[in-house]
C-alpha positions as a Markdown table, in Angstrom:
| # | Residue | x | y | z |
|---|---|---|---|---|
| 1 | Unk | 65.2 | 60.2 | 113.7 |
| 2 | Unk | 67.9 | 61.5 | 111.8 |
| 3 | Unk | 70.4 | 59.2 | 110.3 |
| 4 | Unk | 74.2 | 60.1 | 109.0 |
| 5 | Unk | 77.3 | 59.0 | 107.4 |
| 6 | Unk | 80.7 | 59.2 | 108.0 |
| 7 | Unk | 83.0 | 57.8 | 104.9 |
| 8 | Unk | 80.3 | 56.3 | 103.4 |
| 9 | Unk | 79.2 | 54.2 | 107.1 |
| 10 | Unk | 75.8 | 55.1 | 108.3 |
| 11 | Unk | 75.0 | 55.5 | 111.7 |
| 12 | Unk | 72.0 | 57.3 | 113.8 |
| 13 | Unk | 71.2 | 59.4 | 115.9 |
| 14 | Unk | 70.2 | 57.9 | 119.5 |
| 15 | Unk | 67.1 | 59.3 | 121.7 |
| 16 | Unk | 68.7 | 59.2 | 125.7 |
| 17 | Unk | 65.5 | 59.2 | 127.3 |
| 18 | Unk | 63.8 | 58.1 | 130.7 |
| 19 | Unk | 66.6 | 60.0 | 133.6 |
| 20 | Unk | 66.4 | 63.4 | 135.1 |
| 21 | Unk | 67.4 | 65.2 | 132.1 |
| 22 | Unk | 65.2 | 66.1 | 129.1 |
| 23 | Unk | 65.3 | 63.2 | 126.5 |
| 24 | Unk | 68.0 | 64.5 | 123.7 |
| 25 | Unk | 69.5 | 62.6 | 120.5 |
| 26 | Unk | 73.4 | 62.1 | 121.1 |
| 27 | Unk | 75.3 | 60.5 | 118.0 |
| 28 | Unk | 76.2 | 57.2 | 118.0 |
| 29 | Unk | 79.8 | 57.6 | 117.3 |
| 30 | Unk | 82.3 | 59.7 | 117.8 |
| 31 | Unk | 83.3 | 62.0 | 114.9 |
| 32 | Unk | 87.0 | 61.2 | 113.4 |
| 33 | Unk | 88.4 | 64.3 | 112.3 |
| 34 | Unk | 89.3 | 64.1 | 108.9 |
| 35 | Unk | 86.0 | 61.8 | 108.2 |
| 36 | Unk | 83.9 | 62.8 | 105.5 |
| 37 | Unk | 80.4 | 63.2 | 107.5 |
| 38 | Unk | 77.3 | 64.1 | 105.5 |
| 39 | Unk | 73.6 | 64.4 | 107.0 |
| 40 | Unk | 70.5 | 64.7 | 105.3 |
| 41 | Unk | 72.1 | 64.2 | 102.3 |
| 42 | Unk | 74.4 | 67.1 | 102.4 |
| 43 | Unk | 78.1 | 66.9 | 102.7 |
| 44 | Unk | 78.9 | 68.8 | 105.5 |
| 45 | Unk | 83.0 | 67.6 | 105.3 |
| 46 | Unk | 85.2 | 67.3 | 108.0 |
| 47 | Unk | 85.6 | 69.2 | 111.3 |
| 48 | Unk | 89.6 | 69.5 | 110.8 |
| 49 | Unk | 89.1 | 71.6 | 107.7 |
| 50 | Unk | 92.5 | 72.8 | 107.7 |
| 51 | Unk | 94.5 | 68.8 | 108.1 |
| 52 | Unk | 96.4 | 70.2 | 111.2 |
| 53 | Unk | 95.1 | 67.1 | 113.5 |
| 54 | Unk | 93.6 | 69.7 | 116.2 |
| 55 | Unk | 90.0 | 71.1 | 116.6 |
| 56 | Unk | 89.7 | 74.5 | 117.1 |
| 57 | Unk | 86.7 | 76.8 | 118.4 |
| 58 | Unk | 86.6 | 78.4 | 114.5 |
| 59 | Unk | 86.1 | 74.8 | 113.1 |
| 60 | Unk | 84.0 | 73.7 | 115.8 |
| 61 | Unk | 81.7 | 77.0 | 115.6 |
| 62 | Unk | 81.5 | 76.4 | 111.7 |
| 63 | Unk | 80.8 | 72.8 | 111.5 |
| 64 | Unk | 78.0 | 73.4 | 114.4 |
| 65 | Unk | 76.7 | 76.5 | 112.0 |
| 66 | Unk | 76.5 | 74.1 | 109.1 |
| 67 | Unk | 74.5 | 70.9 | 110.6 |
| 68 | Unk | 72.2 | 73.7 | 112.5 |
| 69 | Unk | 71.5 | 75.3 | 108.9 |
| 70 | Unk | 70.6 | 72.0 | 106.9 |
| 71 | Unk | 68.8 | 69.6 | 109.6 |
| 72 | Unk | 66.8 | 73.3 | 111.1 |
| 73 | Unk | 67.9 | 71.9 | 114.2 |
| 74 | Unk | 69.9 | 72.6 | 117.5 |
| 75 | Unk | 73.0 | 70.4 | 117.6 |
| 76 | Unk | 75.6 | 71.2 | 120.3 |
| 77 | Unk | 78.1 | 69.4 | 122.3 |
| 78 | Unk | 76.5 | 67.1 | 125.3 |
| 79 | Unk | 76.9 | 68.6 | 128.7 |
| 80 | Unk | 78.8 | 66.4 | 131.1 |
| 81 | Unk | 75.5 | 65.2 | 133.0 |
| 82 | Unk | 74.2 | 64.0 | 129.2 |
| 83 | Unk | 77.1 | 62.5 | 128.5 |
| 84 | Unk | 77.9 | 60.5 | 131.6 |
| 85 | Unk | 74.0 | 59.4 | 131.6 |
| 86 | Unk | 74.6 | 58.6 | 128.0 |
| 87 | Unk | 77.9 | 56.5 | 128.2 |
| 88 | Unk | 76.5 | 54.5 | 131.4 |
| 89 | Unk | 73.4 | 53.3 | 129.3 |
| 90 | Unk | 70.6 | 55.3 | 130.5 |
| 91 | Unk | 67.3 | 53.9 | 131.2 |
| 92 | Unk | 69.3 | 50.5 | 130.2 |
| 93 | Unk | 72.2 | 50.9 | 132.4 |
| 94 | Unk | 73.8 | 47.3 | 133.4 |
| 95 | Unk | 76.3 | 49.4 | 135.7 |
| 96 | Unk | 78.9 | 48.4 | 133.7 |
| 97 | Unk | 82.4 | 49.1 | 134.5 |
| 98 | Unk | 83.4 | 50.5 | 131.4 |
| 99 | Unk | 80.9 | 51.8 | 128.8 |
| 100 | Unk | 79.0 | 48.4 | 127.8 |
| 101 | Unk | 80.4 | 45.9 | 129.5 |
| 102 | Unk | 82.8 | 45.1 | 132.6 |
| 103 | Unk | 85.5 | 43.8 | 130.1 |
| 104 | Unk | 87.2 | 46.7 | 128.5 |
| 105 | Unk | 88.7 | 44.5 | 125.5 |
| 106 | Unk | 85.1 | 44.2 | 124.4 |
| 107 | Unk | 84.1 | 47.8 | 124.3 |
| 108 | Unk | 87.4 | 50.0 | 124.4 |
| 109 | Unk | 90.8 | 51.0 | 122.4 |
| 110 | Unk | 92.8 | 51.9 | 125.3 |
| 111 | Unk | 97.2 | 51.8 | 126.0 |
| 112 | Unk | 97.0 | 47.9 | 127.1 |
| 113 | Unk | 95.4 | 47.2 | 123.5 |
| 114 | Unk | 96.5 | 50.1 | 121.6 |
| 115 | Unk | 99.5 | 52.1 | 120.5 |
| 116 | Unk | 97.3 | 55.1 | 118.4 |
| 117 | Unk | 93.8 | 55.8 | 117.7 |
| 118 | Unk | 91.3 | 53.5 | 116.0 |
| 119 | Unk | 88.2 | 53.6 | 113.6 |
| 120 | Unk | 85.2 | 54.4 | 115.0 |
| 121 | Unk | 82.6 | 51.3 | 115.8 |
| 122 | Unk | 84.7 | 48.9 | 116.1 |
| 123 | Unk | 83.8 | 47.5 | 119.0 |
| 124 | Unk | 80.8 | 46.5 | 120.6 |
| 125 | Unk | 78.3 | 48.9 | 121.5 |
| 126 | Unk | 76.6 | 49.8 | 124.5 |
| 127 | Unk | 73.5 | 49.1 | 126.2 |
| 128 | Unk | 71.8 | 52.2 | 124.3 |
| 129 | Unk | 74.0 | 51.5 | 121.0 |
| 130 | Unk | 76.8 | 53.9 | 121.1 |
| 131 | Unk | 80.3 | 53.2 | 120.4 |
| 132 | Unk | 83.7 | 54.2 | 121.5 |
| 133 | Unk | 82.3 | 56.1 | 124.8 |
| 134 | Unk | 85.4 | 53.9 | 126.6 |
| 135 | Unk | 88.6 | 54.8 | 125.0 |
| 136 | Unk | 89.4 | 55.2 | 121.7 |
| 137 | Unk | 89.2 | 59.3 | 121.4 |
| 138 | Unk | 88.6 | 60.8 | 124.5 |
| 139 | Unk | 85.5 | 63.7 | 124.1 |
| 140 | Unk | 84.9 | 67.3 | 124.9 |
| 141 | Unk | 81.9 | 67.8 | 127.2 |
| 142 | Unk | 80.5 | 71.6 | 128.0 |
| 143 | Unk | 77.1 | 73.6 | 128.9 |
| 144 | Unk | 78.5 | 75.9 | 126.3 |
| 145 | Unk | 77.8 | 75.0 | 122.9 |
| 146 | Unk | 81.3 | 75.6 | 121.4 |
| 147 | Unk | 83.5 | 75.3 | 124.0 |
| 148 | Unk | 86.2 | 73.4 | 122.6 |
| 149 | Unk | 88.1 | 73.6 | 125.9 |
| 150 | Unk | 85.6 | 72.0 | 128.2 |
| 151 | Unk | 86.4 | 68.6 | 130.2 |
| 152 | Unk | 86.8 | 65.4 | 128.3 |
| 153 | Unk | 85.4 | 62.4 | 129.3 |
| 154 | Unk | 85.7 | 58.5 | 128.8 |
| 155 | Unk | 89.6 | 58.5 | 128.0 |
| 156 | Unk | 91.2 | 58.1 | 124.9 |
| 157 | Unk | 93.5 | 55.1 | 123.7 |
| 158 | Unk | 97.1 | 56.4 | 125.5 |
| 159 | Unk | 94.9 | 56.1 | 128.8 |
| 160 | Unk | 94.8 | 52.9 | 131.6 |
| 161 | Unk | 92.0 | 50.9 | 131.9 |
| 162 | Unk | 90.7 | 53.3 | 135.0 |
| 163 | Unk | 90.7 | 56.5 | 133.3 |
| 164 | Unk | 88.1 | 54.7 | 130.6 |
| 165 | Unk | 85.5 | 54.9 | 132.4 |
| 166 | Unk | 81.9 | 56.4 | 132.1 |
| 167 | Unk | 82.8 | 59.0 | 134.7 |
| 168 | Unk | 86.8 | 59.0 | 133.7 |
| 169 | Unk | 87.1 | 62.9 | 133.0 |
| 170 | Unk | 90.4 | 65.5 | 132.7 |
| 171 | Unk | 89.9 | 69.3 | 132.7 |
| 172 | Unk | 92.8 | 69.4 | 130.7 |
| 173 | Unk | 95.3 | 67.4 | 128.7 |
| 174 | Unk | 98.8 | 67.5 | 127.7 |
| 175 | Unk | 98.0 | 67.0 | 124.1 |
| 176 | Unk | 96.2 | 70.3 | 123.9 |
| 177 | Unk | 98.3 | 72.9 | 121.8 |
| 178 | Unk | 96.4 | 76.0 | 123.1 |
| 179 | Unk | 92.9 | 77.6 | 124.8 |
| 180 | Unk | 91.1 | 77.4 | 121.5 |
| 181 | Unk | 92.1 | 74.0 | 119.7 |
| 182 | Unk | 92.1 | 70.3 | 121.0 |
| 183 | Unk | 94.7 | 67.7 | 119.4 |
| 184 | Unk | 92.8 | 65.2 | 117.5 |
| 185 | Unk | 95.5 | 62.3 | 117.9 |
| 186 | Unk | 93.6 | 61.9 | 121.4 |
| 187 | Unk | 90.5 | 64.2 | 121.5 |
| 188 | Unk | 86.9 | 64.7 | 119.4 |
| 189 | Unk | 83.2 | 65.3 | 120.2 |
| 190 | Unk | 79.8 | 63.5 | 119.7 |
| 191 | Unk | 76.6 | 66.3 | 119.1 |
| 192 | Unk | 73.4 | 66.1 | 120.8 |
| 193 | Unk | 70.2 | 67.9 | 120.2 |
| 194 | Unk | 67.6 | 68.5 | 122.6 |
| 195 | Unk | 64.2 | 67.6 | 121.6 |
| 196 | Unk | 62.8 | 70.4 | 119.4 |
């Protein structure tokens, strides 16, 4: 099980195991833009290489490139079918509201108890250990690899309560700048790998 870093924090990759879908790894936290995220004892950097608060296909194709090329694996974003499974609590599932509990103080940064994004693990996991899959950064979701402008799920912390949800999604978002780039004041991605 692979393990990684971001600013010096280490966290883990999580096996999602026991539904309908193939068992994958899905990270345990989201990935902050400008966090300095190293795996396998290699700096990969950050995703927003160029500081412009947006991820955009290029940077998102890159980093991909990178983690594939030092880990020899597959990484990718999570389809939405993973990620809902995921942020529910799989096998675990205590059918939750919100992801990890039916309080969304305890598990979410969202507008009643934020006014801009937050660090990443702040608050409590849940039921399989991930973080921040209520609010905080709301996350890109597609079947294709490096689709930067696929559906994002779970809300982010400028969104009520209801649109925090496990199964809370928008095809699209005012905060987006263009087709190829998402605005990271409000938007990120998690990786998964399928079981080689």
């Amino acid at each position: 099980n692979l393990s990684y870093s971001i600013d010096g924090d280490v966290y883990k990759m999580i096996l999602v195991d026991g539904g309908v879908l193939p068992a994958f790894y899905m990270m345990q936290t989201e990935l902050p833009l400008l966090g300095s995220f190293q795996i396998a004892n290699t700096l990969v950097g950050p995703i927003d290489t160029n500081s412009d608060n947006c991820i955009s296909k290029a940077e998102l194709r890159k980093f991909i490139r990178k983690l594939n090329e030092i880990t020899g694996l597959e990484f990718r974003l999570p389809t939405e079918s993973e990620w809902k499974f995921a942020a529910q609590g799989g096998s675990k599932s205590q059918g939750y509201t919100y992801s990890g509990s039916n309080n969304i103080d305890d598990v979410a940064w969202y507008s009643g108890n934020s006014s801009s994004v937050h660090d990443i693990a702040e608050k409590q996991p849940n039921e399989l250990g991930f973080y921040d899959m209520s609010g905080n950064y709301a996350e890109v979701c597609s079947s294709d690899p490096v689709n930067i402008d696929g559906r994002t799920y779970g809300g982010c912390w400028k969104y009520s309560a209801a649109n925090c949800t496990p199964t809370s999604w928008r095809s699209g978002d005012d905060s987006r700048e263009d087709q190829n780039k998402v605005d990271g004041k409000y938007i990120t991605v998690r990786f998964v790998y399928s079981i080689p």
